[in-house]
NUZAVO-917317 format. One record per residue: residue number from 1; residue in three letters; x negated, y negated, z negated of N, C-alpha, C in turn. Coordinates in steps of 0.1 Angstrom, whole numbers. Layout:
N
<num = NUM; residu = ALA; nc1 = X; nc2 = Y; nc3 = Z; cac1 = X; cac2 = Y; cac3 = Z; cc1 = X; cc2 = Y; cc3 = Z>
...
% end
This chain:
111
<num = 1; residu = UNK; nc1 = -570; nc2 = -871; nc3 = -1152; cac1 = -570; cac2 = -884; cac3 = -1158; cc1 = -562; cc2 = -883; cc3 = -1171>
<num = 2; residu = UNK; nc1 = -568; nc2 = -889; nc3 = -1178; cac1 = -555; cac2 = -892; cac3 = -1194; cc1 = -545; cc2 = -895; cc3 = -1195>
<num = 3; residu = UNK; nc1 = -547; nc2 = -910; nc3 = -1184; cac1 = -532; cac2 = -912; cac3 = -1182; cc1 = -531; cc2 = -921; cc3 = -1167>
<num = 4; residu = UNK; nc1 = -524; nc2 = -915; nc3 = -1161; cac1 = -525; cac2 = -919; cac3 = -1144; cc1 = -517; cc2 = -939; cc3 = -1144>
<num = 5; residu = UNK; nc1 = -513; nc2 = -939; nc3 = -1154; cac1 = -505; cac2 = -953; cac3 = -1155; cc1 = -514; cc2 = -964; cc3 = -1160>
<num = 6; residu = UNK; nc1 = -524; nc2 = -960; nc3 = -1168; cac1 = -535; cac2 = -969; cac3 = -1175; cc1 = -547; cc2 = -971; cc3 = -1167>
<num = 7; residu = UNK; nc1 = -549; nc2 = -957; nc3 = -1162; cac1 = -559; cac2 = -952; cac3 = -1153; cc1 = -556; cc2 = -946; cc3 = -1139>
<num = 8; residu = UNK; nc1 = -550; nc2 = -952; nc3 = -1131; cac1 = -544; cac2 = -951; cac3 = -1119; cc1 = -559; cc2 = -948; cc3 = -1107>
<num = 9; residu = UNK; nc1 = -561; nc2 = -936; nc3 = -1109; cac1 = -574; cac2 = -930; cac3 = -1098; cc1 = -575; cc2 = -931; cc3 = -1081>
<num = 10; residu = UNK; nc1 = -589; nc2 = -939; nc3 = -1076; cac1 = -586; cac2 = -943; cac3 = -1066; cc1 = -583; cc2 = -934; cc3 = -1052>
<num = 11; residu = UNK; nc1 = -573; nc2 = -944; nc3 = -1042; cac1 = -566; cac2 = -936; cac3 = -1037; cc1 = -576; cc2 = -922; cc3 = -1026>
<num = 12; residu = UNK; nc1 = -587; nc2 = -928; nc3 = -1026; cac1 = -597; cac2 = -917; cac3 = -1017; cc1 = -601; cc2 = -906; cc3 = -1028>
<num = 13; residu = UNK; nc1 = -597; nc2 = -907; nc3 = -1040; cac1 = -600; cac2 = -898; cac3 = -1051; cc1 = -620; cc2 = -893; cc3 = -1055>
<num = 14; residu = UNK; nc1 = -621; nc2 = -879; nc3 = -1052; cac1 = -631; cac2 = -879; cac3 = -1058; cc1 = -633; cc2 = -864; cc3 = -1057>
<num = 15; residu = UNK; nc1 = -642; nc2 = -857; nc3 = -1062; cac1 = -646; cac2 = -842; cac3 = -1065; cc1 = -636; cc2 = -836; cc3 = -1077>
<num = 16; residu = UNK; nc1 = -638; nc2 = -851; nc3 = -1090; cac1 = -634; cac2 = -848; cac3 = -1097; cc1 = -640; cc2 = -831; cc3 = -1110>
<num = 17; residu = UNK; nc1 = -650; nc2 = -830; nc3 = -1106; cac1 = -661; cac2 = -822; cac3 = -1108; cc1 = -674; cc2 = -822; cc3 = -1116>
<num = 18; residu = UNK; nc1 = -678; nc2 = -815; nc3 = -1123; cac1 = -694; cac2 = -811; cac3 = -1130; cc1 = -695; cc2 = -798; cc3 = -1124>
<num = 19; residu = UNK; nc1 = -707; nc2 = -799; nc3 = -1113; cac1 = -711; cac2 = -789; cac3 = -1114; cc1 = -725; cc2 = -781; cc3 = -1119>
<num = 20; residu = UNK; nc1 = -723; nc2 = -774; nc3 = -1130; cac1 = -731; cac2 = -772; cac3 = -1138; cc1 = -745; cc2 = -760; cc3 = -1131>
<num = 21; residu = UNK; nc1 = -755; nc2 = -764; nc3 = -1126; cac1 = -769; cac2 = -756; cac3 = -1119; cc1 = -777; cc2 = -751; cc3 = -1130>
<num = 22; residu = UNK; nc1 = -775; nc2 = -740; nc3 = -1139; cac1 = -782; cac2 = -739; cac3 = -1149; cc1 = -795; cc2 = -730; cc3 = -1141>
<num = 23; residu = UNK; nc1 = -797; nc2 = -723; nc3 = -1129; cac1 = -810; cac2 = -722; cac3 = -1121; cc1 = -823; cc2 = -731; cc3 = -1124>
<num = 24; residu = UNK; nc1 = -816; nc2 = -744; nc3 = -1117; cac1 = -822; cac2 = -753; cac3 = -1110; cc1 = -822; cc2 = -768; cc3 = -1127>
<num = 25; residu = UNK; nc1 = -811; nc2 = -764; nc3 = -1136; cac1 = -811; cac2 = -774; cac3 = -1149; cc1 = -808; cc2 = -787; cc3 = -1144>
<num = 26; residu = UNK; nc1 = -795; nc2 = -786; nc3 = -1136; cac1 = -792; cac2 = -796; cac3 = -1134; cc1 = -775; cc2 = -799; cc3 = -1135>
<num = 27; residu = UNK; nc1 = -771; nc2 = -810; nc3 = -1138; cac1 = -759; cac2 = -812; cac3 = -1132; cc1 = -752; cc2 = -821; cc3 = -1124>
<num = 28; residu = UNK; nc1 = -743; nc2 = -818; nc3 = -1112; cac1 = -739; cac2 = -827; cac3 = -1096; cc1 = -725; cc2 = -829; cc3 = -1106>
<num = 29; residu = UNK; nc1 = -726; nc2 = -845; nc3 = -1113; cac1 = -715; cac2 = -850; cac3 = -1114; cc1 = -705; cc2 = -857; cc3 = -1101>
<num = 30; residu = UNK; nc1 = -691; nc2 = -854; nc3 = -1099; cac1 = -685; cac2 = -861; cac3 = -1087; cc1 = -673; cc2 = -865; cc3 = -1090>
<num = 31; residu = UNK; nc1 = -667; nc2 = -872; nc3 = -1099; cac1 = -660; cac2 = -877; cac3 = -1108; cc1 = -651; cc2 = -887; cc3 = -1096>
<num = 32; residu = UNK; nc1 = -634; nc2 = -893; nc3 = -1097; cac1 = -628; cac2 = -900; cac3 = -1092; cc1 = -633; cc2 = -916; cc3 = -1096>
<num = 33; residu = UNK; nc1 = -635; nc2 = -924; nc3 = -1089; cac1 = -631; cac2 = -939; cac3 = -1093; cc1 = -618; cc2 = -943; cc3 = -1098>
<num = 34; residu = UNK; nc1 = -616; nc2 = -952; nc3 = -1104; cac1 = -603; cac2 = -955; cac3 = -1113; cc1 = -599; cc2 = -973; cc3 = -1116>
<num = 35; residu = UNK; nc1 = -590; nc2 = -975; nc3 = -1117; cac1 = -584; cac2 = -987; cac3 = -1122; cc1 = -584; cc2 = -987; cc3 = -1137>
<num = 36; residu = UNK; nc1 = -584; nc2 = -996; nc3 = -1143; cac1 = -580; cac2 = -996; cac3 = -1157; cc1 = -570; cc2 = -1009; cc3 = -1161>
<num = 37; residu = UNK; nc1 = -554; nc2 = -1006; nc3 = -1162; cac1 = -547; cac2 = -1017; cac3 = -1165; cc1 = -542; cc2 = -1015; cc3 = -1177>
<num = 38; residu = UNK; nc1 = -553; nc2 = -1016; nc3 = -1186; cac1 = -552; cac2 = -1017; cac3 = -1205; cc1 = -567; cc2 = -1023; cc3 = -1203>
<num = 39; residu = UNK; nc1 = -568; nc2 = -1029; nc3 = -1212; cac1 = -581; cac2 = -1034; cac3 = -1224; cc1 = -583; cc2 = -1026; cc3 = -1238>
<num = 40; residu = UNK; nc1 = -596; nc2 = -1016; nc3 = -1231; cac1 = -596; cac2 = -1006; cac3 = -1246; cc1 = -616; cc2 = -1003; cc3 = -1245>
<num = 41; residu = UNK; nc1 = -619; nc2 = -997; nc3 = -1256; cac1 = -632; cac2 = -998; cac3 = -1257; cc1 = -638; cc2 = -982; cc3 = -1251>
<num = 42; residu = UNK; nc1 = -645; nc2 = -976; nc3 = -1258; cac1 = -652; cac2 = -964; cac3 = -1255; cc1 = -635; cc2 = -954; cc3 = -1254>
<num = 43; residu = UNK; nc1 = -635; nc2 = -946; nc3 = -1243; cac1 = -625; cac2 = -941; cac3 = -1243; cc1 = -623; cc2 = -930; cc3 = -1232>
<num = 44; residu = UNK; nc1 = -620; nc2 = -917; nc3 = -1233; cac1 = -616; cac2 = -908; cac3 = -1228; cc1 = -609; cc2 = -903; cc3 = -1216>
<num = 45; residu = UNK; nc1 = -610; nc2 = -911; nc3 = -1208; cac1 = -607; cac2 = -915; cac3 = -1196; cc1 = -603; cc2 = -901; cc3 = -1188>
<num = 46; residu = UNK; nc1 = -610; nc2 = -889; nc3 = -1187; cac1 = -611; cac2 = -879; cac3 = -1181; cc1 = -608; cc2 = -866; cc3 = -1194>
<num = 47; residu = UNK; nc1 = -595; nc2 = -865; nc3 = -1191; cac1 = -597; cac2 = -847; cac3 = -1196; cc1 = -602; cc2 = -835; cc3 = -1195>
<num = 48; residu = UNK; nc1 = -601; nc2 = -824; nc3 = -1204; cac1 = -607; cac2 = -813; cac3 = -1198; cc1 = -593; cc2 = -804; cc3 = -1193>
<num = 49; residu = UNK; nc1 = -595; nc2 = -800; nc3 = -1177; cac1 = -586; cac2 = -791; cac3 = -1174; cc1 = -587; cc2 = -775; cc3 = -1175>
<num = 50; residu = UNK; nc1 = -605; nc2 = -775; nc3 = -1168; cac1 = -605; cac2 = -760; cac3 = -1172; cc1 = -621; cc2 = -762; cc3 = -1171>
<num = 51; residu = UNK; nc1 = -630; nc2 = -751; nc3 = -1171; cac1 = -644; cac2 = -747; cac3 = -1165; cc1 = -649; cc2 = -752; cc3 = -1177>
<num = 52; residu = UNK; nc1 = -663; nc2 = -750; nc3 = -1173; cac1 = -672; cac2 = -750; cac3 = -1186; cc1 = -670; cc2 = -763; cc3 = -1199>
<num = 53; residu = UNK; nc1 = -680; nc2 = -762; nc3 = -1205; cac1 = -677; cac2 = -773; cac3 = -1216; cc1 = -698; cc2 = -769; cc3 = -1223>
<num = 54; residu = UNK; nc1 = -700; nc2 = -779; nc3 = -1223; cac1 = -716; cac2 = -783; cac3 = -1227; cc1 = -711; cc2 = -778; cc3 = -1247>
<num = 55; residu = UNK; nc1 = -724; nc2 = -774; nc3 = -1252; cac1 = -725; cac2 = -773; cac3 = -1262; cc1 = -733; cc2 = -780; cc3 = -1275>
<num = 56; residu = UNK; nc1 = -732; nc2 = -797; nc3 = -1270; cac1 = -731; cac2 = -808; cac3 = -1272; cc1 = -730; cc2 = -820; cc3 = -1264>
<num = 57; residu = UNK; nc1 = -730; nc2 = -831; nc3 = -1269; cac1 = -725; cac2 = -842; cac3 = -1264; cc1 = -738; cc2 = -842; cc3 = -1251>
<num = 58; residu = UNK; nc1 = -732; nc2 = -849; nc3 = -1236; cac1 = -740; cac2 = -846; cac3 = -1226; cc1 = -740; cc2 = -863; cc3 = -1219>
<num = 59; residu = UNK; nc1 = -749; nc2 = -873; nc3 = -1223; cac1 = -750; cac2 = -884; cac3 = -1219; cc1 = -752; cc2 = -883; cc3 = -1199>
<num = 60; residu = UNK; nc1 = -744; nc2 = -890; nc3 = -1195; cac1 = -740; cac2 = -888; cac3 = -1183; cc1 = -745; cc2 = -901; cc3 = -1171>
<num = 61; residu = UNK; nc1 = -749; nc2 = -912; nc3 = -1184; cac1 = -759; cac2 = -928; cac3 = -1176; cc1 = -747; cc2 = -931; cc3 = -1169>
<num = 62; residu = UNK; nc1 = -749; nc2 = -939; nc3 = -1161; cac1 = -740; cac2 = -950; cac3 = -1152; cc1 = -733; cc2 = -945; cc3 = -1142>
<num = 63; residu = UNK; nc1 = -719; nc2 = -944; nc3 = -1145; cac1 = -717; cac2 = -930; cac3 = -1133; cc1 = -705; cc2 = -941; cc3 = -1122>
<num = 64; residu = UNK; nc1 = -703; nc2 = -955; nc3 = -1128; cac1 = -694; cac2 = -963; cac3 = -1119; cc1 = -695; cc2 = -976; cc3 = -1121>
<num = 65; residu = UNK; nc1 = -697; nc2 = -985; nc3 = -1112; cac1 = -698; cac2 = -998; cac3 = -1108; cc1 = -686; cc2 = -1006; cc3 = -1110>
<num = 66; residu = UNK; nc1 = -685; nc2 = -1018; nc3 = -1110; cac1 = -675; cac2 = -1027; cac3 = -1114; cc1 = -680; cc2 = -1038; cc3 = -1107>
<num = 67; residu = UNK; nc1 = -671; nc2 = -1040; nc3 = -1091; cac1 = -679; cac2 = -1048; cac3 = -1085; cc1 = -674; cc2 = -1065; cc3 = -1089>
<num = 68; residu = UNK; nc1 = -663; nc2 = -1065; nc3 = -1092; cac1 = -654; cac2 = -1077; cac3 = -1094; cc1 = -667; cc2 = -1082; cc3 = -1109>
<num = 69; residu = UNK; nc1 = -672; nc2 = -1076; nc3 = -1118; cac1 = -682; cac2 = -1080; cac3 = -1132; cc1 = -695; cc2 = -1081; cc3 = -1128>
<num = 70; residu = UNK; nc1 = -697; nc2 = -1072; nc3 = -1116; cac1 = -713; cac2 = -1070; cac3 = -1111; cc1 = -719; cc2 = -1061; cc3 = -1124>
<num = 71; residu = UNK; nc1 = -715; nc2 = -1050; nc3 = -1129; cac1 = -714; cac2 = -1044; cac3 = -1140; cc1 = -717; cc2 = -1030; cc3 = -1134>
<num = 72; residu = UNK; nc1 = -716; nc2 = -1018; nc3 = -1144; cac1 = -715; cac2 = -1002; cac3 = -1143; cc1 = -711; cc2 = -995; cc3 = -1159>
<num = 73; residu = UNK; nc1 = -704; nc2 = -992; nc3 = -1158; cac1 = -699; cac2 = -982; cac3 = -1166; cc1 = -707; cc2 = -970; cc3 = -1168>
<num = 74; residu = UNK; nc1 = -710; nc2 = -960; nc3 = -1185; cac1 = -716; cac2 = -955; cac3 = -1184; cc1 = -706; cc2 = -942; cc3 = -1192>
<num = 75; residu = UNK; nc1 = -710; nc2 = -929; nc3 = -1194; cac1 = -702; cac2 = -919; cac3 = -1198; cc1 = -712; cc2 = -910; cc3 = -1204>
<num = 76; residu = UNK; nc1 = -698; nc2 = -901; nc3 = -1214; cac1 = -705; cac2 = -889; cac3 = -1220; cc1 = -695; cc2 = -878; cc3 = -1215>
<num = 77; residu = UNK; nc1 = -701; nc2 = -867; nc3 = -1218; cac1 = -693; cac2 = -854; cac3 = -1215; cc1 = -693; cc2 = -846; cc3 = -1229>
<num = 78; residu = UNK; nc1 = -682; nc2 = -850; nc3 = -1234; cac1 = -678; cac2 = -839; cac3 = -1249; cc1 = -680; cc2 = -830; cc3 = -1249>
<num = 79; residu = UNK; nc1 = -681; nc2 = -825; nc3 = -1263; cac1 = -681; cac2 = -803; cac3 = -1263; cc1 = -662; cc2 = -797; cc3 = -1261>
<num = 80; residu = UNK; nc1 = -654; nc2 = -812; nc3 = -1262; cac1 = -645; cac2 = -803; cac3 = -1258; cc1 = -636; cc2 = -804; cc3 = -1241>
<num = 81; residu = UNK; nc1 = -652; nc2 = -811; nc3 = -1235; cac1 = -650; cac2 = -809; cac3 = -1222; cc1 = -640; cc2 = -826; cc3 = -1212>
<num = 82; residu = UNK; nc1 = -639; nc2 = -835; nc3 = -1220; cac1 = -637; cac2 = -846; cac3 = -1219; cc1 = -648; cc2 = -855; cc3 = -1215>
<num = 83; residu = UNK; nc1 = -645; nc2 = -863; nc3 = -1211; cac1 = -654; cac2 = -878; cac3 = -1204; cc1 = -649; cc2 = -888; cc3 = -1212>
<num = 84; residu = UNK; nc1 = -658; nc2 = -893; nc3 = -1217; cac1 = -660; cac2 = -907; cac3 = -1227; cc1 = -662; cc2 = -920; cc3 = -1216>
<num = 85; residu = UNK; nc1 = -655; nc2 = -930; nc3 = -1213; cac1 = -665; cac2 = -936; cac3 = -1205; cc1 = -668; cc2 = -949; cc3 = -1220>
<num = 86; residu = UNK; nc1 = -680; nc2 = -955; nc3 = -1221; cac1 = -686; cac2 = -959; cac3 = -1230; cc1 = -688; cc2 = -975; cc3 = -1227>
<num = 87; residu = UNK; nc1 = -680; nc2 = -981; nc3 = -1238; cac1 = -677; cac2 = -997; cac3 = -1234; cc1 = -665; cc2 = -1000; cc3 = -1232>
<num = 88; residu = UNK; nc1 = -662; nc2 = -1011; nc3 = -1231; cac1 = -650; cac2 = -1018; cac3 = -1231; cc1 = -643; cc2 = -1015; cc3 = -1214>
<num = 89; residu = UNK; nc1 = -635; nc2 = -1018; nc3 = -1216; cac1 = -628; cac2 = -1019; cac3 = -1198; cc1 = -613; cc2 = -1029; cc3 = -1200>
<num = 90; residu = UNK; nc1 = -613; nc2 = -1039; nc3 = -1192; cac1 = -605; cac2 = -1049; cac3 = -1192; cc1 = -592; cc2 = -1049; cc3 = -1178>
<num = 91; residu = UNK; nc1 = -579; nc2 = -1048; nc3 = -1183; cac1 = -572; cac2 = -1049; cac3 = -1173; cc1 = -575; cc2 = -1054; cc3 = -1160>
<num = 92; residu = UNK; nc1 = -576; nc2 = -1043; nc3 = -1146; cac1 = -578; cac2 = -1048; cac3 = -1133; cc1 = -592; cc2 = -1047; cc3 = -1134>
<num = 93; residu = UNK; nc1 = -600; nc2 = -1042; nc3 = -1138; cac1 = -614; cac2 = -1035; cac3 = -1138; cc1 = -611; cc2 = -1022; cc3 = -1130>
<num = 94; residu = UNK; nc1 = -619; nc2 = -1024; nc3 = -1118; cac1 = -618; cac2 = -1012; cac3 = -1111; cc1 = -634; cc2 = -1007; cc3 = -1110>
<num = 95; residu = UNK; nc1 = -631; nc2 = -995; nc3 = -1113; cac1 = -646; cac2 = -986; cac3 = -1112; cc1 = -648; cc2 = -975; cc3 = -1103>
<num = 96; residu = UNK; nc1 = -658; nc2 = -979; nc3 = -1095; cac1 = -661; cac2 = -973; cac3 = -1085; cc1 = -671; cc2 = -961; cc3 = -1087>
<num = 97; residu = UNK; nc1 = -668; nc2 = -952; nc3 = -1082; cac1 = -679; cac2 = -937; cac3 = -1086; cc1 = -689; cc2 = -938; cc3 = -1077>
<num = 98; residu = UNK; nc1 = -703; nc2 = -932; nc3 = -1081; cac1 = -709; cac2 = -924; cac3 = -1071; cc1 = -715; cc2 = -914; cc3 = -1076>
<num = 99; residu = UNK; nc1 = -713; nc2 = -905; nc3 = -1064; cac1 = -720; cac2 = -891; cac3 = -1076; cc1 = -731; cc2 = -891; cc3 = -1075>
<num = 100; residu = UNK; nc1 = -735; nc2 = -876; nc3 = -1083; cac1 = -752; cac2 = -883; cac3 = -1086; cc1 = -758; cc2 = -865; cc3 = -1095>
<num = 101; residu = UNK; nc1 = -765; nc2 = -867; nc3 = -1090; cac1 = -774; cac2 = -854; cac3 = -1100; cc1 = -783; cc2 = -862; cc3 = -1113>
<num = 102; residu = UNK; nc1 = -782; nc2 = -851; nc3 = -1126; cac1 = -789; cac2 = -853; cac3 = -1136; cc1 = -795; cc2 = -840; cc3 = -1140>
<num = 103; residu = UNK; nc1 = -805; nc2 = -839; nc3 = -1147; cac1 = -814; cac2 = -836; cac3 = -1151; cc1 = -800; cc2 = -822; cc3 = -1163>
<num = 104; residu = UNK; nc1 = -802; nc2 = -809; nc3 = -1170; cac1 = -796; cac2 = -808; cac3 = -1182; cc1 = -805; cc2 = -811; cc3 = -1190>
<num = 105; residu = UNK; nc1 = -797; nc2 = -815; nc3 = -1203; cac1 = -808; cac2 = -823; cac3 = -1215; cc1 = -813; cc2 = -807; cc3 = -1221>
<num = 106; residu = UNK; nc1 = -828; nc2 = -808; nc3 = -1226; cac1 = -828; cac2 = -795; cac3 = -1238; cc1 = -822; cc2 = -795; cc3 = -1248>
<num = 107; residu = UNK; nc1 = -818; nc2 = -780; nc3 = -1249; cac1 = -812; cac2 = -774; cac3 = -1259; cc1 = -797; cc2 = -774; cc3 = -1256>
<num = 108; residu = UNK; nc1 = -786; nc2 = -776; nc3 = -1241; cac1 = -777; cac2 = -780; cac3 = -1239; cc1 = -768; cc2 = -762; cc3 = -1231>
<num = 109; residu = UNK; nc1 = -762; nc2 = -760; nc3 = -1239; cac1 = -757; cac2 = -743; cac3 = -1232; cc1 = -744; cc2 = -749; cc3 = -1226>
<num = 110; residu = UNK; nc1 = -734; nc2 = -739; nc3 = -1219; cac1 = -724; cac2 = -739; cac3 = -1215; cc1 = -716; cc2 = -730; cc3 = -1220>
<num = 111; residu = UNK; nc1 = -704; nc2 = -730; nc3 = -1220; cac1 = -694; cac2 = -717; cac3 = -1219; cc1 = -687; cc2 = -720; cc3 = -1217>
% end
């Protein structure tokens, strides 16, 4: 997390994970759900700790719910291995994960 005070990750946690199927061209995102007690817009939510990193920006669609908005949050995966979640998020917005398989986009490498 970016920052465990703004973005206090929920207590059952998560995978916290991309796992990247370049076989099969796919990837099993399993990402934590999160709190957000700031009001901020497109924003970085998830850093990169270690493992691969896409060799462009990797649109990731709706990867968490907001049930209190009846909403979903949607995300990118940077080249330098961060998570964008995309849109606003308002103090006590809590976002719920589910993981999910995606397709890799063409033309997208790893290292």
């Amino acid at each position: 997390m970016q920052n465990t005070g703004s973005f206090p990750p929920d207590m059952y946690g998560g995978g916290m994970q991309i796992i990247v199927d370049e076989r099969n061209r796919l990837l099993h995102v399993d990402l934590s759900g999160f709190r957000s007690t700031v009001n901020v817009g497109d924003y970085g939510v998830f850093q990169h700790a270690s493992g691969v990193k896409p060799s462009k920006p990797v649109y990731l669609g709706c990867l968490w719910a907001i049930p209190s908005g009846n909403f979903g949050k949607k995300a990118t995966w940077n080249v330098d291995g961060s998570i964008t979640v995309v849109g606003s998020l308002t103090n006590g917005d809590r976002c719920l994960h589910t993981p999910r398989s995606l397709p890799i986009p063409d033309g997208v490498t790893f290292a």
